[in-house]
N, C-alpha and C positions, 0 to 999 in steps of 0.2 A: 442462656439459650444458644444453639448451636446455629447459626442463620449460614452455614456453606450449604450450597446445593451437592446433593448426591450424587457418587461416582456414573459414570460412563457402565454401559454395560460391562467391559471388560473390569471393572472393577475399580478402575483407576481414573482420578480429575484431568483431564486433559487442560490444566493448567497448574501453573509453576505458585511453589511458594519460595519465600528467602527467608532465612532466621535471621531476624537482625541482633544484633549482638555487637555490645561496649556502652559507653556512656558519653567521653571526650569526643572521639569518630566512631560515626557506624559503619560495623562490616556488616554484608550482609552472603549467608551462607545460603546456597540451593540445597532443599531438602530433596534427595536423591530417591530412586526406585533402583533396583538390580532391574526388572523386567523391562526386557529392551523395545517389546509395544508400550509402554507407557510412555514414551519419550520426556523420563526423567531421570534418566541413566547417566548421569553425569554426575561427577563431583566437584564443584567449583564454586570461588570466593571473589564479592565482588566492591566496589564502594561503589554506590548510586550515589546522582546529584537530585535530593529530595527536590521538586519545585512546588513548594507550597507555603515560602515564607515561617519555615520553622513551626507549622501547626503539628503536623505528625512526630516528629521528633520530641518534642513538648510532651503532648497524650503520651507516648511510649516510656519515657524517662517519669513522668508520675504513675506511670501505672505501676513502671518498676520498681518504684521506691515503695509500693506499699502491696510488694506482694515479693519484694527479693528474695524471702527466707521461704518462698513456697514454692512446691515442683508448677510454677508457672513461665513459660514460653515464650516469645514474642515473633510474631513472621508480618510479610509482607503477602497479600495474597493478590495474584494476579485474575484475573476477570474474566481477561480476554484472551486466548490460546494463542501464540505461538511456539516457534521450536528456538528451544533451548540457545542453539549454538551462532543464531541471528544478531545476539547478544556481542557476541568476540566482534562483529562487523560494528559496532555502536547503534543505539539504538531507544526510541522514546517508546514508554507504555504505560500502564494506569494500574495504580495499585490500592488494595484496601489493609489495614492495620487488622490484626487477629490478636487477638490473648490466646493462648494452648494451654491449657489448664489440664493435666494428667490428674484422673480420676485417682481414688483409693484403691482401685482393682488394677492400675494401670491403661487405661482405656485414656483416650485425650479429647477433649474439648477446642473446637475451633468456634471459639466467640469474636465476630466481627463488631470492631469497636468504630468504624467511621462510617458513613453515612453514605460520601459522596467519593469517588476517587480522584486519589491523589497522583498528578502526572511525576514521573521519575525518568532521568535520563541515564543511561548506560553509557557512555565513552569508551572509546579502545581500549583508553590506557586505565579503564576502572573497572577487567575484568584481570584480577590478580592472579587467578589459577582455575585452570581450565582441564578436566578430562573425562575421558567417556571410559563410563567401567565394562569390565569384561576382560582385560587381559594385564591383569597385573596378578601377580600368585601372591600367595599367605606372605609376609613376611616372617623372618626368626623369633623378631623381637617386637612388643608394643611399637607401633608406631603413627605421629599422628603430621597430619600439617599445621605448620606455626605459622599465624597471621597477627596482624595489631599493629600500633601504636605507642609507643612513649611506653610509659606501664601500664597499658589494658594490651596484656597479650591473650591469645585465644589459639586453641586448641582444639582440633576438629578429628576425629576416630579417619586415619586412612583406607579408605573403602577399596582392599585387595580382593581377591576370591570370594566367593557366597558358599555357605551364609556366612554372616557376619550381621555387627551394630551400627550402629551412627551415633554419634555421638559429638559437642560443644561443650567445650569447660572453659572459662577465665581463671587465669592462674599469674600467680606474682612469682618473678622471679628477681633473686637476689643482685644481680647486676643486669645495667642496659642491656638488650639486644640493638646490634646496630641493624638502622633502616633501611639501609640498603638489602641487609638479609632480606629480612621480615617481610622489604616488597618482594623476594621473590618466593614467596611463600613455602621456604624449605620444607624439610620432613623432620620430626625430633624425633629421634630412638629411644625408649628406655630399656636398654637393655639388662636391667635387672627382672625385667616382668615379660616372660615369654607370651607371646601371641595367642592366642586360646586356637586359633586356626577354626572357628566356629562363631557361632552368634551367641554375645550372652546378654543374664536381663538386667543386668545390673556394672555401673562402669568397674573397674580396677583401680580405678583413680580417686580417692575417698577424700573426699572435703576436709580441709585442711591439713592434711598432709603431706610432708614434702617428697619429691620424688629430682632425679638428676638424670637428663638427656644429653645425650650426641646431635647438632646439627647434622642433618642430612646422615648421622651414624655416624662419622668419622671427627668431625668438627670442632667447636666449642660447645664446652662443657656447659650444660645450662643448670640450674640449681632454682627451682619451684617450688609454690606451693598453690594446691588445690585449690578452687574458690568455686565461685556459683557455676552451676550446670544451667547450660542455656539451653539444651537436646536432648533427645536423646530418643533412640529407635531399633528394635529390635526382631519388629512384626512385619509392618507393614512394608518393610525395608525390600525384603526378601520375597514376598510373595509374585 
């Protein structure tokens, strides 16, 4: 059962969801809008400090365990509206746990799995990358932002020019990434897979397969392999 309340007249929820995303540490991603009225024109990654003594973390990590091999989702959904970028100043608000279950037609499911909300705290130094889209052009080459930890690295579709997708993938790669990168949440190129310069429905990046990136383009050579898709958006993105 889908228990979100339905869009704003303009179409759009006038609140924020995050994808959380990992198992060790959670990131959590802002599900973005191009539509610059919806005030979720941002693309950015953040670590919250769950305050709920480890109950929501728990519920997520079993939910995930028994739905990993299915196009099933996980976010954070907020309640209560504010604007986005309050967040970069640090900042307390209340959150409920969603499963996103993508239908067989492609259509998504937002199933609220908790009850009562969960208080979360935002920190200065726990908003990792931060930007408002609209002026960034196509890239040449695929490119995405690398965030993570230890070996749960995560990969998020760099949201250039419209249209375009969105997109989270966890992906293994064959040597460390040092941490210091990873906090600043570079760009990885592949430039063996040009940019489509449009929206598509389906990723480039095919589960289990490997693929080898540039930091920031120029950088260390990175050497991956595909794993679970935690995103992914193609519709609603753009509207």
């Amino acid at each position: 059962m889908n228990t979100t309340p339905g869009p704003d007249h303009d179409g759009h929820e006038h609140i924020h969801r995050f994808l959380v995303l990992g198992k060790k540490k959670l990131f959590f991603y802002h599900l973005a809008l191009y539509n610059p009225q919806s005030g979720h024109n941002y693309q950015a990654v953040f670590t919250f400090t769950i305050k709920d003594s480890g109950e929501l973390r728990e519920r997520y990590l079993q939910d995930l365990a028994q739905h990993e091999n299915e196009r099933v989702f996980y976010a954070l959904r907020c309640p209560h509206h504010f604007e986005l970028p309050e967040l970069q100043q640090g900042k307390e608000f209340s959150v409920h746990l969603e499963r996103v279950v993508v239908k067989p037609d492609g259509s998504r499911d937002f199933q609220q799995m908790t009850t009562t909300e969960t208080p979360v705290e935002c920190k200065r130094e726990d908003v990792r990358s931060f930007r408002k889209l609209g002026d960034l052009a196509y890239p040449e080459y695929l490119t995405y932002l690398m965030f993570g930890e230890g070996d749960e690295i995560h990969l998020a579709h760099q949201l250039a020019d419209r249209p375009n997708w969105d997109e989270a993938v966890t992906v293994a790669t064959t040597r460390p990434i040092d941490p210091a990168t990873l906090k600043k949440v570079p760009t990885l190129v592949i430039d063996s897979i040009q940019d489509a310069h449009d929206k598509l429905i389906e990723s480039p990046l095919k589960n289990g397969q490997q693929y080898q990136g540039k930091i920031d383009g120029t950088g260390q050579t990175v050497d991956l392999t595909v794993g679970r898709q935690g995103w992914w958006n193609h519709t609603s993105l753009n509207n």
